[in-house]
N, C-alpha and C positions, 0 to 999 in steps of 0.2 A: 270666354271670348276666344274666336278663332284669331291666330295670329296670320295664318295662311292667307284665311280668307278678306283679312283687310288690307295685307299686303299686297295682293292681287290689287284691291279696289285701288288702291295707294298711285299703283303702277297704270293702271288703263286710267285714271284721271289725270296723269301725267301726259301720258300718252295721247291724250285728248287733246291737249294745252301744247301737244308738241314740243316738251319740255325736254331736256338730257335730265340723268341723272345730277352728271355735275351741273346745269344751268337753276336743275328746283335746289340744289342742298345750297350755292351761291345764295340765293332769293329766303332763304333758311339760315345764312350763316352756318351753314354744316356742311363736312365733306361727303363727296358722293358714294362713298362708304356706308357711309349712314343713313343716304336714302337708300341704298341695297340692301341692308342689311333688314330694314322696315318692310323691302317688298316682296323678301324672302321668308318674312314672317319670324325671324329671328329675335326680334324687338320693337316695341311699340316707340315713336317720341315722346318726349316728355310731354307734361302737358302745356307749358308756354309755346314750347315750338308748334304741336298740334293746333294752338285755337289759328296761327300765322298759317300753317300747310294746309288747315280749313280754306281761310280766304286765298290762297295761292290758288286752291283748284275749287274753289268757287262752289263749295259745300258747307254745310253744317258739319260741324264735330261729332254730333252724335251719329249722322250717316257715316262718317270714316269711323268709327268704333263698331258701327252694325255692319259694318262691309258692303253696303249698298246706298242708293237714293232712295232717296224718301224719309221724311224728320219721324226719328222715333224720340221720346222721353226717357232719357239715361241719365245716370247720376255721375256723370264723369268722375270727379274726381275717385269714388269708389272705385268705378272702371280702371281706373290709373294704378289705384294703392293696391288692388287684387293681382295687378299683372306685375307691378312694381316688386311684389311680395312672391307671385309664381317665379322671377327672374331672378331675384333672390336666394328661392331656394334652390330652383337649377344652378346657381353659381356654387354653393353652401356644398352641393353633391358633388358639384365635380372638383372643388376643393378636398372633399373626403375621399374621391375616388385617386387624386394626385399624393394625396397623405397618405393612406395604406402602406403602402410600397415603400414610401420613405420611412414610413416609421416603422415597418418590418428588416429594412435596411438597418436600420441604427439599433434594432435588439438583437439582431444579429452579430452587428459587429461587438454590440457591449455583453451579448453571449462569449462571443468567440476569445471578446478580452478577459473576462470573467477567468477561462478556461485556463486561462496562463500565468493567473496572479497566485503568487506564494501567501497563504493564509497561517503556515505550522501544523502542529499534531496537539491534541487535546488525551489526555491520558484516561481512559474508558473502563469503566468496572465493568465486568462481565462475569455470569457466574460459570466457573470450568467442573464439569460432572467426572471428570476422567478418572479422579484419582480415586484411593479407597474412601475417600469420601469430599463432599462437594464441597472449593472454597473459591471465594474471591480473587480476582487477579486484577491487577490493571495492564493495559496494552497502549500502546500509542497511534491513533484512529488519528487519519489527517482532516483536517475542519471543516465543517458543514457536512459529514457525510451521515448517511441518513437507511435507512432500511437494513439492519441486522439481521443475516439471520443465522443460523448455526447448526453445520452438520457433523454429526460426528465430532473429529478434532478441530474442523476448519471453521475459522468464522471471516463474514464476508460483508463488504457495506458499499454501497455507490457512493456517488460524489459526480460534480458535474464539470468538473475539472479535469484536465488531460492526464494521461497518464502519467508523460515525461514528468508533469509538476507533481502529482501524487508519490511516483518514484523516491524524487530525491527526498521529499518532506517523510518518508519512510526510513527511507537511509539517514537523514538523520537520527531519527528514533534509533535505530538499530545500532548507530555509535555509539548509545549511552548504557547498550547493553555488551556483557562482556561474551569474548569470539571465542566459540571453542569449535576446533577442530579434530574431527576422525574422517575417516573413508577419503580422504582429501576433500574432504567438502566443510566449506565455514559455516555452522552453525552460532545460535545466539540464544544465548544462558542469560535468564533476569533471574540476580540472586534475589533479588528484595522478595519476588513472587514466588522463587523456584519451579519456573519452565522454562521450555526452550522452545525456540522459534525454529520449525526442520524447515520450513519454505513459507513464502510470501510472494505475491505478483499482482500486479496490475492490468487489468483488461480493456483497451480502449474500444468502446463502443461510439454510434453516431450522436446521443446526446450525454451521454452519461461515462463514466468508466468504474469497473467493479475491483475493489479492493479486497484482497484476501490472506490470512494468516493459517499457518498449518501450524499448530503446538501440541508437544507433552510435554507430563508433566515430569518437574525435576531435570537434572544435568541429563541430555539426550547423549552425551559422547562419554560419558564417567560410566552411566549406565549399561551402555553398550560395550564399555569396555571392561566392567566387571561381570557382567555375561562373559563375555569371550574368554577372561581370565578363569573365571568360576570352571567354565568346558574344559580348558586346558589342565588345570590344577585340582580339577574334579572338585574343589572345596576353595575357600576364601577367607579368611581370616584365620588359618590351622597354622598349623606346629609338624613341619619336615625334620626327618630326623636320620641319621646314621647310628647305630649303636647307641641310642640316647639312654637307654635302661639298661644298667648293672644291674646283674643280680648274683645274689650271694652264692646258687647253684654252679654258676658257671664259672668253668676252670679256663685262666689266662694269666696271663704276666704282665700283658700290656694291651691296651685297648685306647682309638679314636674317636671323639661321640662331639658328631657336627649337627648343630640343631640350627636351623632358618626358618623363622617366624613371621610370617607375611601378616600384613594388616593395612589398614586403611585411616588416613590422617584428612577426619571432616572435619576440624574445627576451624579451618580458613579455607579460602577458595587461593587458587582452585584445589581441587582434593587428591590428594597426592597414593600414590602406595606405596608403603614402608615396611621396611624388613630389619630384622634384627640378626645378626647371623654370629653364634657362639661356639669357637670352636676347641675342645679339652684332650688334652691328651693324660691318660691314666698310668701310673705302672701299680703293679701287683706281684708282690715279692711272695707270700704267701698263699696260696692256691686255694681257691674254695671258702676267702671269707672276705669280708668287706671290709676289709682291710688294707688301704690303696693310696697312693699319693696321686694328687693332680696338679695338671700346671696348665692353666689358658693363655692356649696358643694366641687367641684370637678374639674381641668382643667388639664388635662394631653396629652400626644403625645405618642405613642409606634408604634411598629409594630403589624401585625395582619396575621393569619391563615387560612386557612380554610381544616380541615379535617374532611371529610364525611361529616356531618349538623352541626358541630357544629365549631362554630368562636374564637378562642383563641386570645384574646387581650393582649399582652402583654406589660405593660407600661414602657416606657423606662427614663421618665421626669413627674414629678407630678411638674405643675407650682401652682396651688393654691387645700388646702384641708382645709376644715372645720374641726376644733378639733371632733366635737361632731360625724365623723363617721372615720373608718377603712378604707383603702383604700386596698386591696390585690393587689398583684405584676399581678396576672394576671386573668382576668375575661372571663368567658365560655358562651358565648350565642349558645341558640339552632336556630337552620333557620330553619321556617315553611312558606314553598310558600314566600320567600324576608322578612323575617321579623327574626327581632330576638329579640329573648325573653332570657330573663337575668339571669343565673342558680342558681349562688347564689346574693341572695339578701344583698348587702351589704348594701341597704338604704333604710332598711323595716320600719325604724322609722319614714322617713318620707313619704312611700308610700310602703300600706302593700298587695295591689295588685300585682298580675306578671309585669315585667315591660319590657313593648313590643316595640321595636324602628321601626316602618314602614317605 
């Protein structure tokens, strides 16, 4: 049914009748809104009002549904419930067409809220290939996040949450790990797994942001600094010595034999390096036999250092000291090519030479 074309007809029978708008929608109980809107073709009347705007302009009903004169055979009320149902569904659209928008509006916003709610970190096995052989870790993955993948040391996962929120819920994880420090840079030691976290960071992208961890394995800073100790000392857990071997060949009266025992204390964290430093002083009355009195100057344990060339020993336990010397809390050797030589001499009395431990 054309709507056009009976709104037309609607209008020239009015027109006929010399009617207003508002004088036919009065005669109709309807405002003249409503006859416009009819002879625009926008909307049919209902049908009580139709068979009344029949006899107003002095027609049959089924001429104003066929948009001209002359009686055809219509089934009105169909005619009605088909347009009733076309007007229907134009409304039904342009309800969907006003809903879109709003409702892309509100996933938006419960996206954007989404993005800034605190969820925590869920603890993630992952298998790490690095070491000399492949084990299990867990790490601390912030929630919902989703696509792993792994290169080399790094592994990496999105998440649909901002970065700022991904950040902190990291940094928490990373408080439960303990902070070790070298190069001035704070790294993070998990005893339970033994790795260390060298970097992590957050990427924010437009829908997504990419989380990422850089690990190796075992203490990263103990590591590297038994490297550097190793370089320095050419060796790592030996036996430095000054005259530490008598031997029966050799002819003396009196001889100093300073031995410093470096070693490494793993059985708690953090891992410490420890030295033992024993120092004896011999006399020999009789020349050419091993035949000798000794008296220890010196037996102590501490930890020890190593910054640039030079070895800071610090004593932690003096088990035996001879009255007749000083013992200071802590002794400076320089290292030239593996060897160290003693800064201050605290036992010039009884060896007034430098005292060089090979």
């Amino acid at each position: 049914m054309e709507n056009n074309k009976i709104g037309m007809f609607i209008q020239q029978l009015r027109k006929e009748k010399s009617l207003t708008q508002q004088e036919l929608g009065d005669k109709l109980f309807v405002t003249d809104k409503a006859v416009s809107k009819w002879e625009r073709g926008i909307s049919l009347p209902d049908i009580a009002i139709l068979e009344n705007l029949a006899k107003e302009l002095d027609v049959d009903v089924s001429e104003i549904l066929s948009g001209k004169k002359g009686k055809k055979k219509i089934d009105i009320d169909q005619v009605l419930e088909e347009e009733r149902n076309k007007i229907k569904n134009n409304n039904r659209k342009k309800i969907i067409i006003i809903s879109i928008p709003i409702i892309l509006i509100i996933i938006l916003l419960v996206f954007l809220l989404f993005k800034h709610i605190y969820l925590g970190y869920n603890l993630k096995t992952i298998n790490y290939n690095h070491t000399y052989y492949p084990k299990d870790i867990e790490i601390g993955i912030p929630k919902l996040s989703f696509m792993m993948k792994n290169n080399d040391r790094s592994y990496s996962y999105k998440n649909l949450r901002s970065a700022t929120v991904l950040e902190t819920e990291i940094k928490r994880y990373l408080k439960t790990l303990e902070y070790v420090n070298c190069n001035d840079t704070i790294y993070y030691y998990d005893i339970k797994n033994d790795f260390t976290i060298i970097n992590y960071g957050v990427k924010d992208n437009l829908f997504y942001s990419t989380i990422s961890y850089e690990i190796i394995d075992g203490d990263y800073c103990f590591i590297k600094k038994s490297k550097e100790y190793t370089e320095k000392l050419n060796y790592l857990r030996g036996i430095h010595n000054m005259n530490g071997y008598i031997k029966a060949e050799e002819e003396w009266n009196s001889k100093l034999t300073v031995t410093f025992q470096d070693d490494i204390d793993m059985e708690k964290r953090p891992y410490k390096f420890v030295g033992e430093l024993l120092v004896t002083y011999h006399t020999n009355k009789k020349k050419n036999r091993m035949d000798y009195q000794s008296i220890t100057l010196e037996a102590s344990h501490g930890e020890f250092e190593i910054k640039g060339n030079k070895l800071y020993y610090y004593r932690k336990k003096i088990t035996k000291q001879d009255e007749s010397i000083t013992i200071p809390e802590v002794s400076t050797f320089n290292i030239e090519d593996g060897k160290l030589i003693l800064v201050d001499n605290y036992l010039k009395d009884y060896h007034d030479n430098d005292i060089v431990l090979k």
